[in-house]
Structure formats: structure tokens, C-alpha cells
C-alpha positions in Angstrom: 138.2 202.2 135.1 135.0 200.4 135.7 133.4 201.1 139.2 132.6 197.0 139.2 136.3 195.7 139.1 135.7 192.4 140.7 134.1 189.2 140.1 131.2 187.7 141.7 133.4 184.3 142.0 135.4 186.5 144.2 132.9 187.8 147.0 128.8 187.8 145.9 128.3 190.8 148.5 131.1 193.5 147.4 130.3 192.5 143.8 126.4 193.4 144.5 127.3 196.6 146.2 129.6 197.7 143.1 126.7 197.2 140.9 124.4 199.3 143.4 127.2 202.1 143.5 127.3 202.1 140.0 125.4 204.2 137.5 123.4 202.7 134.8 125.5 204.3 131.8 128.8 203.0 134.0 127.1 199.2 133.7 126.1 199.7 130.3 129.9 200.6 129.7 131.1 197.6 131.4 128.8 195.5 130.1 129.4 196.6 126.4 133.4 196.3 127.1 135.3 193.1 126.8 134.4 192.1 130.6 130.8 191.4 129.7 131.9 188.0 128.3 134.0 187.1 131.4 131.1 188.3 134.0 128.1 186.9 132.3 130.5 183.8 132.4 130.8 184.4 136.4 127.2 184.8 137.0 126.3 181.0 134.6 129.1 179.4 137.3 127.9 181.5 140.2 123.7 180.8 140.1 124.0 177.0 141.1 125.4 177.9 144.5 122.5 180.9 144.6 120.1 177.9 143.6 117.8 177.7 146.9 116.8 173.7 145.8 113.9 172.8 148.9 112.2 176.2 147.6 112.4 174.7 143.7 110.6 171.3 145.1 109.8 168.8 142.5 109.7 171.8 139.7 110.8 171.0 136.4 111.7 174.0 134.0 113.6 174.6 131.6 114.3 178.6 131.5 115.7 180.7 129.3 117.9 184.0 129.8 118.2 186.3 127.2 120.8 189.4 127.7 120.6 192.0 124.9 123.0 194.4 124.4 126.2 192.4 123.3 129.1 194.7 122.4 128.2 193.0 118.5 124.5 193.8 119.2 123.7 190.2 119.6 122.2 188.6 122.6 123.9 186.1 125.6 121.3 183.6 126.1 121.5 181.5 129.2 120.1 178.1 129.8 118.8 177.0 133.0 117.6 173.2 133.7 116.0 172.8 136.9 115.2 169.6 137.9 114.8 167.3 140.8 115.6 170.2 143.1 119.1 170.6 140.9 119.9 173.5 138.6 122.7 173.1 135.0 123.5 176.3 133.7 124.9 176.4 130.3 125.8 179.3 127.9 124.4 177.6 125.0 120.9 176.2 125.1 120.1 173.0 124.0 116.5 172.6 124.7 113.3 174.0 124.4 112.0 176.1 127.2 109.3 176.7 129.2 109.8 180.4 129.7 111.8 182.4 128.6 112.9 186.3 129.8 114.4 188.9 127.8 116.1 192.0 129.7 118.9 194.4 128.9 122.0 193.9 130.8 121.9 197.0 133.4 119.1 195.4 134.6 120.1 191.5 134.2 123.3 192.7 136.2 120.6 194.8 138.8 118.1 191.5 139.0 121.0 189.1 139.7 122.7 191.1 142.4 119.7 191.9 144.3 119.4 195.5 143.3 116.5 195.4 141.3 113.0 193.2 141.9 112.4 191.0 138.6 108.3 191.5 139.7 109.1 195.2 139.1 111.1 194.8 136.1 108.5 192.4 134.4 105.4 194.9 135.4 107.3 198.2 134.4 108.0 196.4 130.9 112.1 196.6 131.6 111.8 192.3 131.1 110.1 190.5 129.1 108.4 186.9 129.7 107.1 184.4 127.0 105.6 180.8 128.0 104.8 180.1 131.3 103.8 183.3 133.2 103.1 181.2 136.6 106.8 180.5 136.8 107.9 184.1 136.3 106.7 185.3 139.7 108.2 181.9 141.3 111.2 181.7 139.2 112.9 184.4 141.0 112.6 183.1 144.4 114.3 180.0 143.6 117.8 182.3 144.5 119.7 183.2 147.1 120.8 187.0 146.1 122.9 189.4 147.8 121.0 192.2 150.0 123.4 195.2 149.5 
């Protein structure tokens, strides 16, 4: 069994801390299992309540996620809209973005609880950013994560 047996949905705080407690080759398992699907699906309906709106202004963006290491070997792209101090989150993107960051999902499932810094991840290589490199540094203060 997965150390990580709960949902974000369910309580943002105990979810971060399972990710914290967990090794990297146990979130790599559970993120290669059948879960992946229902916890990247979480996360999409979990970030507009994490979306800190006075701190995004009068920002327009569209952003794009991109989570590698599907079970299939594919990739879960997520689209973020953010605009007029809203954030849409969809699954499927539909538009072109203005940046767009590429990590593996050990750390997409470290960034997005709070247990790893996305400034570190993009300057030790671990994310990748293409288009807009101003918004990269901003981007990730636009979100209220856990502090485990």
C-alpha cells in the first residue's frame, strides 16, 4: 500500500505531509499506478481554491503544466487560464500558452504540496520553462500551498 492514501480534496495538510513522508521511488510508484489519474485530477480541482487572486492582480497568462511519466509513458498536461484575478483549470488545453513547465511527477507532486521550491527545481534543471521566463519566478507565488 501506498504511503499517500488520501486525497488532497480530503485535507490539503495531511495530504502534503504524506508526500513529505514519502520516498521518491514510493511517489514514483504511486504516481505510475492507476491513482495517478485520480490525484492529478484532485490537484486540477484543488488549485483554484490554492489560487491567491489579489497576488495575481490584473495578470493575464495562460500556463501550461506538463507531468511526464504517465504509466503509458505519455504526459498529463494541465491548462491554467488566469485572468482578471480568476484561475480555469482544465485537463486538456485548448489554447496557446505563455509558458509552459515540464517536470516529472515526484517533483510536480513535491512542488504542489509545498515540499519542494519550484525556484530550486527550475535552477537545479529538475523543471523545465519555455516562453515567458518573468512569470516562472512569479507564477509560483500565485498559490496558497501547504507548509508540512
Amino acid at each position: 500500500m501506498s504511503p499517500v492514501d488520501m486525497s488532497p480534496l480530503d485535507d490539503r495538510l495531511a495530504f502534503a505531509r504524506q508526500v513529505k513522508a514519502a520516498s521518491g521511488g514510493e511517489l514514483l510508484d504511486l504516481m505510475q499506478s492507476p491513482r495517478r489519474a485520480s490525484i492529478v485530477a484532485d490537484i486540477v480541482e484543488d488549485l483554484p481554491a490554492v489560487f491567491l487572486a489579489d497576488r495575481a492582480g490584473d495578470l493575464e497568462a495562460v500556463v501550461h503544466w506538463k507531468v511526464t511519466g504517465r504509466p503509458d509513458g505519455g504526459t498529463d498536461t494541465l491548462e491554467l487560464v488566469i485572468t482578471q484575478g480568476t484561475l480555469v483549470v482544465s485537463p486538456e488545453p485548448a489554447r496557446t500558452p505563455r509558458l509552459t513547465l515540464t517536470l516529472g511527477p515526484v517533483d510536480f507532486l513535491r512542488m504542489v504540496t509545498g515540499n519542494a521550491n519550484a525556484k530550486l527545481l527550475f535552477l537545479r534543471g529538475r523543471m523545465k520553462a519555455r516562453g515567458d521566463l518573468g512569470l516562472t519566478t512569479r507564477f509560483p507565488t500565485l498559490f496558497d500551498t501547504p507548509r508540512p
